[in-house]
N, CA, C and O atoms as a GROMACS GRO file, in nm:
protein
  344
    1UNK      N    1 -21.672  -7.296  -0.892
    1UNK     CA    2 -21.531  -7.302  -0.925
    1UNK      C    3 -21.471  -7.429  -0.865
    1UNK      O    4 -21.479  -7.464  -0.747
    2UNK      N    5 -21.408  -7.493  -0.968
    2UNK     CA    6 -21.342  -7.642  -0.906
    2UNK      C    7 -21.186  -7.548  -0.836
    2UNK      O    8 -21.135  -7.443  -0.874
    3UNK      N    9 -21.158  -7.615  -0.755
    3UNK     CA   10 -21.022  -7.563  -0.711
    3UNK      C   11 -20.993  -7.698  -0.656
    3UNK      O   12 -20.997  -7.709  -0.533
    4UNK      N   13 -20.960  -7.816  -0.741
    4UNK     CA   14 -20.852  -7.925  -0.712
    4UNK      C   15 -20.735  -7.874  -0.806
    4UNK      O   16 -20.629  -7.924  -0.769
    5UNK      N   17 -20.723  -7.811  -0.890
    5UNK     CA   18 -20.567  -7.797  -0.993
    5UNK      C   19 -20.527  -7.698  -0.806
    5UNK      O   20 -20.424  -7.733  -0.747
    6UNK      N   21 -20.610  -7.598  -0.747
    6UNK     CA   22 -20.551  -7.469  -0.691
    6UNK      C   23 -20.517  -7.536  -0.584
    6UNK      O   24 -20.436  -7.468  -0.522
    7UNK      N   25 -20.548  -7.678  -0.509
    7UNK     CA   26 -20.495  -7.732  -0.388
    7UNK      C   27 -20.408  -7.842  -0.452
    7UNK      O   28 -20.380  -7.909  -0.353
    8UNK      N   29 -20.360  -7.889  -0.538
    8UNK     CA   30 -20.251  -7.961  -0.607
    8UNK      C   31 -20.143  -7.873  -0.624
    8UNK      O   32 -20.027  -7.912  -0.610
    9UNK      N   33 -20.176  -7.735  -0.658
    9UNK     CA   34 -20.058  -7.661  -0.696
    9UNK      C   35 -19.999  -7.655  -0.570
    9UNK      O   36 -19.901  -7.717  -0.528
   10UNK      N   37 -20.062  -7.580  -0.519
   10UNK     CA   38 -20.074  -7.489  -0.386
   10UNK      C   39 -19.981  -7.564  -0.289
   10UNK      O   40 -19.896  -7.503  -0.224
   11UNK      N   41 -20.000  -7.707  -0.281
   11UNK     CA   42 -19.961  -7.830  -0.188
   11UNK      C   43 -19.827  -7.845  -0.273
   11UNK      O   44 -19.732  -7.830  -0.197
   12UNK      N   45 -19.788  -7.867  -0.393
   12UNK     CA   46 -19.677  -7.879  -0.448
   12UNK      C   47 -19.590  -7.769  -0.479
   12UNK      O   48 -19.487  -7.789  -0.542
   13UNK      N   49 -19.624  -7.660  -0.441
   13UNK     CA   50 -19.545  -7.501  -0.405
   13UNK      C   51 -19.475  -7.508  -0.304
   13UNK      O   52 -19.353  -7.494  -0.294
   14UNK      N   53 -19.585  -7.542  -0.189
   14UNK     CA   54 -19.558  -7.575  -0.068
   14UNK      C   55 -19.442  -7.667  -0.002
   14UNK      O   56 -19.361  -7.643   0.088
   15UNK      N   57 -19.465  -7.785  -0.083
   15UNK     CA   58 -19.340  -7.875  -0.086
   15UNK      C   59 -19.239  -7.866  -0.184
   15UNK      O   60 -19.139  -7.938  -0.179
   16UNK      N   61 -19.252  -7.811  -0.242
   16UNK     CA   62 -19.114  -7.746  -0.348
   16UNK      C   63 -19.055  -7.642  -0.227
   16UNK      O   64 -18.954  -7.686  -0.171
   17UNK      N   65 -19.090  -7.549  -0.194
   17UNK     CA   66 -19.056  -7.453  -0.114
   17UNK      C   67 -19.001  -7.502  -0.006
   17UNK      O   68 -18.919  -7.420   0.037
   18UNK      N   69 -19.010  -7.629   0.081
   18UNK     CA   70 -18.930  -7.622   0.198
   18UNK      C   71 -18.820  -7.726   0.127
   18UNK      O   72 -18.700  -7.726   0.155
   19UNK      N   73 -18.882  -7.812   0.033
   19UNK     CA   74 -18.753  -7.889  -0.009
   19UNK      C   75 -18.609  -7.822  -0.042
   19UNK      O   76 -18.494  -7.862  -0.023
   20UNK      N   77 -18.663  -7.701  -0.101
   20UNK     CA   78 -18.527  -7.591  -0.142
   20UNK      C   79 -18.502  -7.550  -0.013
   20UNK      O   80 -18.380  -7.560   0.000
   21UNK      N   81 -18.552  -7.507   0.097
   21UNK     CA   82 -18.471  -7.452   0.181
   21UNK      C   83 -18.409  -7.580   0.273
   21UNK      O   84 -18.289  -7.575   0.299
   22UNK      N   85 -18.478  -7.678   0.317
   22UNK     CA   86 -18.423  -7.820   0.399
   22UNK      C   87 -18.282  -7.860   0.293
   22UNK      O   88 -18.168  -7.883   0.334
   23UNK      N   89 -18.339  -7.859   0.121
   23UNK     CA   90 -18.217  -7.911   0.073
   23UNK      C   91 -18.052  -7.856   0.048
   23UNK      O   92 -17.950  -7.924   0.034
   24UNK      N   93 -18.067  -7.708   0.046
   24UNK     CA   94 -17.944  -7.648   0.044
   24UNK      C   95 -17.962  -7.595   0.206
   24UNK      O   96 -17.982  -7.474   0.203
   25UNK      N   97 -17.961  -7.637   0.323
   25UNK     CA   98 -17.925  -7.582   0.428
   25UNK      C   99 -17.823  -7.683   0.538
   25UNK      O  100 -17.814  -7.806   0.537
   26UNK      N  101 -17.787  -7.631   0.586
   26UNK     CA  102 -17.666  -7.690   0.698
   26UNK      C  103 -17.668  -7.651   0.811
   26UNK      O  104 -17.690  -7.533   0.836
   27UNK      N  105 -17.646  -7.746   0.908
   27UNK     CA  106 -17.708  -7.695   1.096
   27UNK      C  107 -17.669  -7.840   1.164
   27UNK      O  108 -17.603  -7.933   1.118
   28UNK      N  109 -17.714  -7.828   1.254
   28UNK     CA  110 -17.727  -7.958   1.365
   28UNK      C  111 -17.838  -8.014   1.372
   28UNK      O  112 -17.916  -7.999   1.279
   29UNK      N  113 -17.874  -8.096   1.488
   29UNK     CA  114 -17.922  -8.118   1.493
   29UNK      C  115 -17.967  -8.228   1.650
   29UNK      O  116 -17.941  -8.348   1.634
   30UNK      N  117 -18.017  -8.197   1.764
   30UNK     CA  118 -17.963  -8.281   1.894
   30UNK      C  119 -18.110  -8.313   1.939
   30UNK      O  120 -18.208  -8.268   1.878
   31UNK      N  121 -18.119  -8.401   2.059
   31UNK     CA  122 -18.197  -8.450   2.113
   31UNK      C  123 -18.187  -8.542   2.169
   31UNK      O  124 -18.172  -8.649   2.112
   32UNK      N  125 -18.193  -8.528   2.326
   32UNK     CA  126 -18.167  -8.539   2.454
   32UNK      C  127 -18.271  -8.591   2.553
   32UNK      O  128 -18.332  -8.510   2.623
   33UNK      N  129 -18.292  -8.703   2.561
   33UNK     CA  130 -18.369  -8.744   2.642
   33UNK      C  131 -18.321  -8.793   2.814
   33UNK      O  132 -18.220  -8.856   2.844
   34UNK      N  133 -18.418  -8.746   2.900
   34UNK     CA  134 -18.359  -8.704   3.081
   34UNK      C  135 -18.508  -8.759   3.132
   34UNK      O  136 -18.621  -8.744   3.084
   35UNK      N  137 -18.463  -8.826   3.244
   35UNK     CA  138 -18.569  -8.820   3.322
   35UNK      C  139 -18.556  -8.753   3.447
   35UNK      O  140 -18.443  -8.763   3.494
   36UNK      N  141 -18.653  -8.677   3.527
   36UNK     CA  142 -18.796  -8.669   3.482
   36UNK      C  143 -18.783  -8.559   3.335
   36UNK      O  144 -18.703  -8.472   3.299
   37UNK      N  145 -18.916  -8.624   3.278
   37UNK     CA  146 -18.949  -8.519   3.139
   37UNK      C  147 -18.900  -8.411   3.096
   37UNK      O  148 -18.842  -8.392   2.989
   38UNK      N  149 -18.932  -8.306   3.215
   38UNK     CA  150 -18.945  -8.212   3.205
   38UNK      C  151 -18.828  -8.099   3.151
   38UNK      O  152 -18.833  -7.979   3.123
   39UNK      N  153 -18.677  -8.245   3.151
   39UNK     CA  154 -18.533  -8.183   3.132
   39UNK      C  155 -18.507  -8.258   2.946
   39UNK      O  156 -18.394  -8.280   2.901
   40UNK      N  157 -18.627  -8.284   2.872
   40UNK     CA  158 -18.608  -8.350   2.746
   40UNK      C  159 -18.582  -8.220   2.679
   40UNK      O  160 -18.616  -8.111   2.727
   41UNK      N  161 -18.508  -8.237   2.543
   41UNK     CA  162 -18.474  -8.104   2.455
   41UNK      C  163 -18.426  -8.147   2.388
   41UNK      O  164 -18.333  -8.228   2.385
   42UNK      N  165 -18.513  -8.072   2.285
   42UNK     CA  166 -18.509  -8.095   2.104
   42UNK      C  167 -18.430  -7.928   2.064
   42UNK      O  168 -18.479  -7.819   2.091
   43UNK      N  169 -18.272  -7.959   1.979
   43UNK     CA  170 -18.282  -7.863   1.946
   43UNK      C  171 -18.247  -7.874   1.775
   43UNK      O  172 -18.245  -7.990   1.735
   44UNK      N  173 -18.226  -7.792   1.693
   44UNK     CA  174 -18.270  -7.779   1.540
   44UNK      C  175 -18.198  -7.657   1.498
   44UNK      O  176 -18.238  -7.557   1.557
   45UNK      N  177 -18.097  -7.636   1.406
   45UNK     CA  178 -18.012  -7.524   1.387
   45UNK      C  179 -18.038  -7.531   1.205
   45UNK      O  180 -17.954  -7.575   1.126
   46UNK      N  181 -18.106  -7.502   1.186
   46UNK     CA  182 -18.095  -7.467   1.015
   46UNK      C  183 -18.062  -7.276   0.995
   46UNK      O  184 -18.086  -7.165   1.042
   47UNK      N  185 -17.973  -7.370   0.862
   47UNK     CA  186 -17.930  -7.258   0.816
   47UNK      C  187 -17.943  -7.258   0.658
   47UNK      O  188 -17.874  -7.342   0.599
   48UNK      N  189 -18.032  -7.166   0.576
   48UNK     CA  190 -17.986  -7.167   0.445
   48UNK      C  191 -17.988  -7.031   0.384
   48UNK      O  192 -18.080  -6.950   0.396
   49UNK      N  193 -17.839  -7.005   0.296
   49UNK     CA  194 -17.831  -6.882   0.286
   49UNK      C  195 -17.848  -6.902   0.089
   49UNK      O  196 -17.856  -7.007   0.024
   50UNK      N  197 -17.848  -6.765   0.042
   50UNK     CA  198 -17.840  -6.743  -0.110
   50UNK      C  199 -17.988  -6.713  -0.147
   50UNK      O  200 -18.090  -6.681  -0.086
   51UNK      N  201 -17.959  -6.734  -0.248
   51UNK     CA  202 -18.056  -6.779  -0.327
   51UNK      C  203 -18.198  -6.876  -0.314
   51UNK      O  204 -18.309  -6.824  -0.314
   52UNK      N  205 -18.187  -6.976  -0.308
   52UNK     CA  206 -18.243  -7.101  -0.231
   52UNK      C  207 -18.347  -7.057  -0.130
   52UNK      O  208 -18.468  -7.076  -0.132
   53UNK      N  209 -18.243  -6.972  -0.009
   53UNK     CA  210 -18.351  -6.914   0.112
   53UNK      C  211 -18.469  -6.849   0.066
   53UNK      O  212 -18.586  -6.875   0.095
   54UNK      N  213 -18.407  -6.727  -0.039
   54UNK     CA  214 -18.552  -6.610  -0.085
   54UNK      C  215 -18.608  -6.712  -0.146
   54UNK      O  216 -18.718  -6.721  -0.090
   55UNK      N  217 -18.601  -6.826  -0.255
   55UNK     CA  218 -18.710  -6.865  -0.322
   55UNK      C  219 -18.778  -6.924  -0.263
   55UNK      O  220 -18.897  -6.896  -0.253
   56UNK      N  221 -18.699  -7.070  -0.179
   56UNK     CA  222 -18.720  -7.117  -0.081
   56UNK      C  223 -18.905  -7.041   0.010
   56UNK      O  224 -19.016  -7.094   0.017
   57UNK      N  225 -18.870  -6.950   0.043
   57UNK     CA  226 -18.942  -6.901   0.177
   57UNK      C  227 -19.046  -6.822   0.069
   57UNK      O  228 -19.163  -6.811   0.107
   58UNK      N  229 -19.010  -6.764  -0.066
   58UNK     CA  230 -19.122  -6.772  -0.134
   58UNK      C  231 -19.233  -6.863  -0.179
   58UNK      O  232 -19.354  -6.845  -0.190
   59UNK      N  233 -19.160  -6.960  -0.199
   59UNK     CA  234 -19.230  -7.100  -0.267
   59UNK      C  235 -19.336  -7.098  -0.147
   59UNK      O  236 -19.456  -7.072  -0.156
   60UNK      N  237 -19.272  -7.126  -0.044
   60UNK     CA  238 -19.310  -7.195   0.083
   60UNK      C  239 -19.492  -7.079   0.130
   60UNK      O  240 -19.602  -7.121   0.168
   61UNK      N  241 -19.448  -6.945   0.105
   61UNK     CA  242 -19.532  -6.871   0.147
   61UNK      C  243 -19.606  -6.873   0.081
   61UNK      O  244 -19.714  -6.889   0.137
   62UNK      N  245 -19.615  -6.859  -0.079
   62UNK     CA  246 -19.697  -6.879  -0.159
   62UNK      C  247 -19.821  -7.039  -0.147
   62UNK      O  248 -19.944  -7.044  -0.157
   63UNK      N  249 -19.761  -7.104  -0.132
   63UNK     CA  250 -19.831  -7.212  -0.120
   63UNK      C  251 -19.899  -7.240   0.010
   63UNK      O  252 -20.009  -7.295   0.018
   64UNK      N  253 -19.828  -7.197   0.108
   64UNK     CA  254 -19.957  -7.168   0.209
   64UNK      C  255 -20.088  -7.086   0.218
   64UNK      O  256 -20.201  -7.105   0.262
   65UNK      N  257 -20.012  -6.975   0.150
   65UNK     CA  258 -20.125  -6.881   0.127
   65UNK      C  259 -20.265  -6.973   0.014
   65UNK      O  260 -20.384  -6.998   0.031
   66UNK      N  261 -20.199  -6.988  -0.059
   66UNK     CA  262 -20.292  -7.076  -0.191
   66UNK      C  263 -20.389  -7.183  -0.076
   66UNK      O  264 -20.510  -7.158  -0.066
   67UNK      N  265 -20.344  -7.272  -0.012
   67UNK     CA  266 -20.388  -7.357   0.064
   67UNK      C  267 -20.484  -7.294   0.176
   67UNK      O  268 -20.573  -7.367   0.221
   68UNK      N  269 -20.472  -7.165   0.223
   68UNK     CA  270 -20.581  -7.140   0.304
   68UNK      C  271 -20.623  -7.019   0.244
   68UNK      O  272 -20.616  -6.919   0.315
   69UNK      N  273 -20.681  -7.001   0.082
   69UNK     CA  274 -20.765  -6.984   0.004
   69UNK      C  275 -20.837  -7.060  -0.057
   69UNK      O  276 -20.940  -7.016  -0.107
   70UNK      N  277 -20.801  -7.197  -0.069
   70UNK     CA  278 -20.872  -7.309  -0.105
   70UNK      C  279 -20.940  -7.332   0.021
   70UNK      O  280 -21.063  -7.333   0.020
   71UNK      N  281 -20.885  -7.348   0.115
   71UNK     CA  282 -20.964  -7.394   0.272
   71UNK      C  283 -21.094  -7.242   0.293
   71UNK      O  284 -21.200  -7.257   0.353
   72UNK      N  285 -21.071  -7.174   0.260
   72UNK     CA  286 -21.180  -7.057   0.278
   72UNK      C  287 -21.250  -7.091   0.175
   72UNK      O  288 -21.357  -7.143   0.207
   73UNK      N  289 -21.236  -7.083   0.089
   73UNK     CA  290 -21.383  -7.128  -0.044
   73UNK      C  291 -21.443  -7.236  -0.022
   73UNK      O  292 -21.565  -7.247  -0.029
   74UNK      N  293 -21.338  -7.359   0.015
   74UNK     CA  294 -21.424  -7.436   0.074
   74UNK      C  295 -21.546  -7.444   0.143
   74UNK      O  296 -21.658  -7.487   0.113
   75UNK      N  297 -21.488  -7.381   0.265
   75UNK     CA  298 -21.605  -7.319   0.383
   75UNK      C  299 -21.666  -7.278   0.374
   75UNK      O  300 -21.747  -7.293   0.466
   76UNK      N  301 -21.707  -7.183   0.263
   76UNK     CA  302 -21.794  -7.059   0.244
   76UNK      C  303 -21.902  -7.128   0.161
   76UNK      O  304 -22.024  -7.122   0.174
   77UNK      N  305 -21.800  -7.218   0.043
   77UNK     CA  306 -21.897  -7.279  -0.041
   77UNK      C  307 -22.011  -7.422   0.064
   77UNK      O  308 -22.120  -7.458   0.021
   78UNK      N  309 -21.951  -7.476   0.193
   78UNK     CA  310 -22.009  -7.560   0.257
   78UNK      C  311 -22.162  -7.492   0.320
   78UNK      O  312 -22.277  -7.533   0.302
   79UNK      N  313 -22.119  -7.390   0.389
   79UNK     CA  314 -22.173  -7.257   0.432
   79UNK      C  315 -22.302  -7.262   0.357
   79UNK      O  316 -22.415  -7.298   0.390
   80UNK      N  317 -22.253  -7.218   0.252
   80UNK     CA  318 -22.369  -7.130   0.135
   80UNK      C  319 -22.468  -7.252   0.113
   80UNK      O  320 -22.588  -7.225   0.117
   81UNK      N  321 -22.436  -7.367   0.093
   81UNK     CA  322 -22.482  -7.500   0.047
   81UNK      C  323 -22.570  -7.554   0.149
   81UNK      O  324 -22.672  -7.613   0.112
   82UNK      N  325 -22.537  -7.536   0.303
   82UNK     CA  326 -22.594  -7.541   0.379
   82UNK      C  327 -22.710  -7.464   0.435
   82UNK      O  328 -22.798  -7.506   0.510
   83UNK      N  329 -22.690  -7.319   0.376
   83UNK     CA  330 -22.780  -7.258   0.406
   83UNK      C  331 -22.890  -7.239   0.297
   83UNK      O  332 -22.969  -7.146   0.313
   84UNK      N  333 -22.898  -7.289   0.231
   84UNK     CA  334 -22.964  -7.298   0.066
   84UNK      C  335 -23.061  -7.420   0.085
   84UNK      O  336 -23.174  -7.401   0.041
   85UNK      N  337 -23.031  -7.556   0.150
   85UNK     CA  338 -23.113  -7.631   0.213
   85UNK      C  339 -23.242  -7.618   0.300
   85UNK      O  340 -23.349  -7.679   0.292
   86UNK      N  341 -23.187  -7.484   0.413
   86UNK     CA  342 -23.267  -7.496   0.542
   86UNK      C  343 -23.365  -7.390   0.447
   86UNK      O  344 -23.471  -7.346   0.492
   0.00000   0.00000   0.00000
């Protein structure tokens, strides 16, 4: 089974999916640099509500999922290939 269309999709689900939620969302955004280090802080307030969010976080899930089903066949198929040699 070729699965380049299933890691093209999968990857462009993926980035469809956060683009909808990054693109309709609203928040802050800060970062604070202190010395010593240890007082540095990143902080990140997103917010996206409606519509957008559910598809959003669908898109997003879907396409991860797709992506580490392609990454498992991969493996299995490396696996199998490898062991078919020895």
């Amino acid at each position: 089974m070729n699965s380049d269309r299933i890691l093209i999709a999968s990857i462009l689900c993926f980035g469809l999916g956060l683009s909808v939620i990054f693109g309709y969302c609203h928040g802050t955004a800060g970062f604070g640099v202190t010395y010593p280090f240890q007082g540095t802080s990143l902080q990140l307030s997103l917010t996206t509500t409606g519509l957008p969010a559910i598809l959003g976080l669908i898109l997003t899930v879907a396409g991860l999922a797709a992506v580490l089903y392609v990454f498992t066949t991969a493996v299995i198929r490396q696996a199998q290939t490898y062991l078919s040699i020895r």
